[in-house]
C-alpha positions in Angstrom: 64.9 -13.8 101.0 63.5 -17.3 101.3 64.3 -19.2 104.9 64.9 -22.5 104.4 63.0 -24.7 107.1 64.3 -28.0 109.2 61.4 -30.0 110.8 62.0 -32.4 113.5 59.1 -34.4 115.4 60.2 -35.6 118.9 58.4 -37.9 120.8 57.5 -37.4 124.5 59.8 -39.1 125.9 62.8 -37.8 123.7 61.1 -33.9 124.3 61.4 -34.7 128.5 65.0 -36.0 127.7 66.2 -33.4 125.0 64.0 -30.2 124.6 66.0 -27.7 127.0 69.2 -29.0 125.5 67.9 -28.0 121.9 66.7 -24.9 123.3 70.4 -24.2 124.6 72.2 -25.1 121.6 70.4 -23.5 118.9 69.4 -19.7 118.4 66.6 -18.8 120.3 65.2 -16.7 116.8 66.4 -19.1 114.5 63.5 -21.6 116.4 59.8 -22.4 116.8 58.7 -25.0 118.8 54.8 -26.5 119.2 54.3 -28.8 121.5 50.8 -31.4 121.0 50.1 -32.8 124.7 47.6 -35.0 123.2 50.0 -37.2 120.5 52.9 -39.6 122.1 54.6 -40.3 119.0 55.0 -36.8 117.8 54.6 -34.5 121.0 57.0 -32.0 120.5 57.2 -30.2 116.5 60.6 -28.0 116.0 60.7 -25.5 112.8 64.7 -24.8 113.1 66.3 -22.4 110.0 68.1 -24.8 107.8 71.7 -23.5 108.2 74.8 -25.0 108.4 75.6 -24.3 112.1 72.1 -25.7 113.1 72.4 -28.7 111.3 75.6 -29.2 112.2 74.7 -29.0 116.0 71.7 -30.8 116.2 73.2 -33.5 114.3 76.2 -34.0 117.0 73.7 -33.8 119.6 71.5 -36.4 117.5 74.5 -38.9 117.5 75.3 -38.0 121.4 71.6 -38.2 122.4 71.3 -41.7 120.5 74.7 -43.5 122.2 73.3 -42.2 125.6 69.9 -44.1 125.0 67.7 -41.1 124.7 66.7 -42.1 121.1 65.8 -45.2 119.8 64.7 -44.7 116.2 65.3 -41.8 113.7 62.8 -41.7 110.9 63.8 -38.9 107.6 61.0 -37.8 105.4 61.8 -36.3 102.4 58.1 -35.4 100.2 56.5 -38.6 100.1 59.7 -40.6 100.9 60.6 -42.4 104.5 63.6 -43.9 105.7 64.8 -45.7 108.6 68.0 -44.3 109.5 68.5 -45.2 113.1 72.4 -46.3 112.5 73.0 -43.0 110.5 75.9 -40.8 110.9 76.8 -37.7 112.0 77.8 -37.0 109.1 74.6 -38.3 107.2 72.4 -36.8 109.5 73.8 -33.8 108.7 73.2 -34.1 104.9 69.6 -35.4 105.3 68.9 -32.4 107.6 70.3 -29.8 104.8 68.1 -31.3 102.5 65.2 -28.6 101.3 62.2 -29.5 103.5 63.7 -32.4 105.4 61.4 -33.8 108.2 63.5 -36.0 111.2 61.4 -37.9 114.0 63.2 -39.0 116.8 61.6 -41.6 119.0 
């Protein structure tokens, strides 16, 4: 069976803010994380398995993390594609992430 993979790039800032609470929310085998001390913008790369339930949660914390200030742009890659999306919706967040090979940077 093929896993389907969700990537999301968080800046440093965002990673201080957020990291544990992603760690708490989603399965501890259902994510990979790689942290780059040496690059601001995209400190912090998550590999989380593209189900419903993770999407679904790290979308709602997306939207939460965002009206508390934590995250100021949300950028979605899709192959050669990117999007501005920082007004997006829970419920579009969702959708993007459940997209085959989505990529989300929070900043």
């Amino acid at each position: 069976m093929n896993t389907k993979w969700l990537t999301l790039l968080l800046s440093r800032p965002v990673s201080r803010a957020m990291l544990d609470d992603i760690r708490a929310i989603v399965p501890p085998e259902s994510l990979n994380i790689f942290i780059n001390g040496l690059e601001e913008a995209r400190y912090a790369r998550l590999e989380c398995v593209q189900s419903e339930d993770n999407c679904a949660l790290l979308a709602s914390a997306i939207v939460v993390w965002r009206q508390l200030g934590h995250i100021h742009s949300i950028q979605y890659q899709k192959g050669e594609h990117l999007r501005e999306v920082d007004d997006a919706t829970q419920f579009q967040l969702f959708s993007m992430m459940k997209t085959h090979r989505a990529l989300v940077q929070l900043g």
